[in-house]
N, C-alpha and C positions, 0 to 999 in steps of 0.2 A: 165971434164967440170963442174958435178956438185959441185964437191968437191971445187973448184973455186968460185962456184956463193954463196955454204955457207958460206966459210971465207971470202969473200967479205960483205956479209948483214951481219955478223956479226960482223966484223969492223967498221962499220956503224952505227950502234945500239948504240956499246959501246961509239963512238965519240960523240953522239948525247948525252949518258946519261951524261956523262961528262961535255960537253957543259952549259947542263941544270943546273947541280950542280955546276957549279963554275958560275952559273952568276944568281943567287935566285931571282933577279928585274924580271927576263921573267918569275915564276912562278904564277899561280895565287892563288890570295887571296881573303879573305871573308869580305866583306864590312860590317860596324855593321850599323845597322838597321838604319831608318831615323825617328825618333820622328813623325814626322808629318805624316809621308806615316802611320805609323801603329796608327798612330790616326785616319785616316779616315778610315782606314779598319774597323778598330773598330765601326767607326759611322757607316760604310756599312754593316756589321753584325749584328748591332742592331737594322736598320730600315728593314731587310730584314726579321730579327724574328718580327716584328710588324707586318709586312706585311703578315705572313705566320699569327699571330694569328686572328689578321683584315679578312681575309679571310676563316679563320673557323669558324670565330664566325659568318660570313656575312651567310656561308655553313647552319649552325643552327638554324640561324632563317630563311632562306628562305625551312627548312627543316618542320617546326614547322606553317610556314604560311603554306604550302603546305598541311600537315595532317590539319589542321583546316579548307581549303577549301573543303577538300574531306568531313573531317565531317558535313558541313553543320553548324561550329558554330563561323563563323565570321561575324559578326555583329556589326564592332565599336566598342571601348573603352568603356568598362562598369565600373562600380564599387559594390560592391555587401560589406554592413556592417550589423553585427550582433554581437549582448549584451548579453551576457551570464553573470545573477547575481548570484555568487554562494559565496554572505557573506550572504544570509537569513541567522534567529538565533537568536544571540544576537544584530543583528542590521537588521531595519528595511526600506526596499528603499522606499523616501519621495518625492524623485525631479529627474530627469534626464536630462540633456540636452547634446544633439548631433548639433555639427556644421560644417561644411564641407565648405575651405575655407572662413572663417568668416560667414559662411552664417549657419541657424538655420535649420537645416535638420528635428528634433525630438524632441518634448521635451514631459513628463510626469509629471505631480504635483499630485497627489493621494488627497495631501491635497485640493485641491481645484476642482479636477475632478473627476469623481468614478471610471473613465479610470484607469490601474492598466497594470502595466511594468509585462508582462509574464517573467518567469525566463530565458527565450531563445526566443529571438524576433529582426525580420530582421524590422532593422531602415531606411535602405537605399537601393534600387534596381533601377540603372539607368544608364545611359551614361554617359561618361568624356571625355573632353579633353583628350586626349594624354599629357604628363608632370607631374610634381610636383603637389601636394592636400595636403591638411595639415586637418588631424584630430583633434578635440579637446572636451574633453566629458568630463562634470561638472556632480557629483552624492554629491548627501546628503540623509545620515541615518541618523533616530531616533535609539536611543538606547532600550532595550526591553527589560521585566523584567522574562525572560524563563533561566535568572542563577540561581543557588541555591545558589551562593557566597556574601553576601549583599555589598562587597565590589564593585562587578559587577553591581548590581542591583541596586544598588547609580545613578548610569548614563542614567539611565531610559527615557525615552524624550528630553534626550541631542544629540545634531544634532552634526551631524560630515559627514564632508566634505570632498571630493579628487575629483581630476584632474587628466588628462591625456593627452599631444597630440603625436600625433604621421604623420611624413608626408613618405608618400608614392608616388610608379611613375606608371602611367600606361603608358605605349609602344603602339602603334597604334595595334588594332585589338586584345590588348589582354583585359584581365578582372584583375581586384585587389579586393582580397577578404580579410575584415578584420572583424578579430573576436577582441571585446572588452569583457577582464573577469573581474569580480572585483569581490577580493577576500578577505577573514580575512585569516591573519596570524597567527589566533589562542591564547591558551590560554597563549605560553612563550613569547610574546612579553610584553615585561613589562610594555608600556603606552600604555592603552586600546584605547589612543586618535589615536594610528597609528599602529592600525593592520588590518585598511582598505587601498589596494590596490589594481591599478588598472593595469592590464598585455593585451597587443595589440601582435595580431603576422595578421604578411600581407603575402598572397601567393599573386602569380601573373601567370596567364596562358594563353592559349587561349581558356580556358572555367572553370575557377577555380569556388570552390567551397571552402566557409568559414571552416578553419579548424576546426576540432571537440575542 
């Protein structure tokens, strides 16, 4: 009886595979892709990595508010600027001025005050708005006769000028610190009229402090 019920399913088997092979329409086949389905998958994976980085970045700063509450140093958008003159020398600082958003934050005339621009001097310590500031600082040197070069020393009392702006963003609750250098590029610059310049760098934290 068993030997029956094998050649029987195996009769069966074979008709079947048979069947299948002479009639290829009943087999199935692989559809080619649809343009548009794998365009929006595409759009669906790319808002899904936004959304994963939107959410880490959202994780970081409520990570960053969180230590500044504990620190005890949240206190509103501040701004914190400070002037570091390091072309003393052959050139001597005459004029300064500091504006913040068009507005006149600091200014220094030696020639006409006996007030005198420390080499490192905080020009601004106060609150901001939250958003965009635009810095902007006017200096004028006299020239000074401490070269041994007379070609140098020719330019003695000649006034020379640079500018700088620079805009920065403060973030609610944090601080923007910026250090203004101004600096001589020394003695290989070939026109002595432009080897003064002026270099900005801005942190920003939740309790910064002006870079060194």
């Amino acid at each position: 009886m068993k030997w029956a019920l094998c050649l029987f399913l195996s009769i069966y088997v074979n008709q079947t595979w048979a069947v299948g092979q002479s009639n290829p329409s009943t087999s199935p086949t692989l559809e080619a892709p649809n343009p548009e389905e794998t365009k929006r998958l595409r759009q669906v994976e790319e808002s899904l990595s936004q959304l994963k980085k939107d959410i880490f970045d959202s994780k970081l700063a409520l990570k960053g508010l969180q230590d500044a509450v504990l620190r005890g140093t949240l206190s509103g958008s501040k701004g914190l600027v400070d002037f570091s003159n390091q072309a003393e020398g052959l050139f001597r600082l005459q004029e300064a001025e500091f504006f913040l958003n068009d507005q006149l934050i600091y200014q220094v005339n030696t020639k006409t005050s006996a007030t005198k621009l420390a080499n490192k001097q905080r020009v601004f310590d106060d609150t901001l708005p939250p958003g965009e500031h635009r810095l902007k600082v006017r200096l004028s040197y006299l020239g000074t006769d401490k070269s041994l070069y007379s070609a140098i020393s020719d330019f003695k009392n000649d006034r020379f000028s640079v500018e700088a702006e620079e805009v920065f963003t403060i973030d609610y609750g944090k601080t923007s610190a910026v250090l203004i250098k101004a600096l001589d590029k020394g003695y290989f610059k070939s026109k002595f009229s432009e080897r003064l310049y002026i270099d900005v760098q801005v942190v920003q934290d939740w309790s910064a402090q002006a870079p060194e």
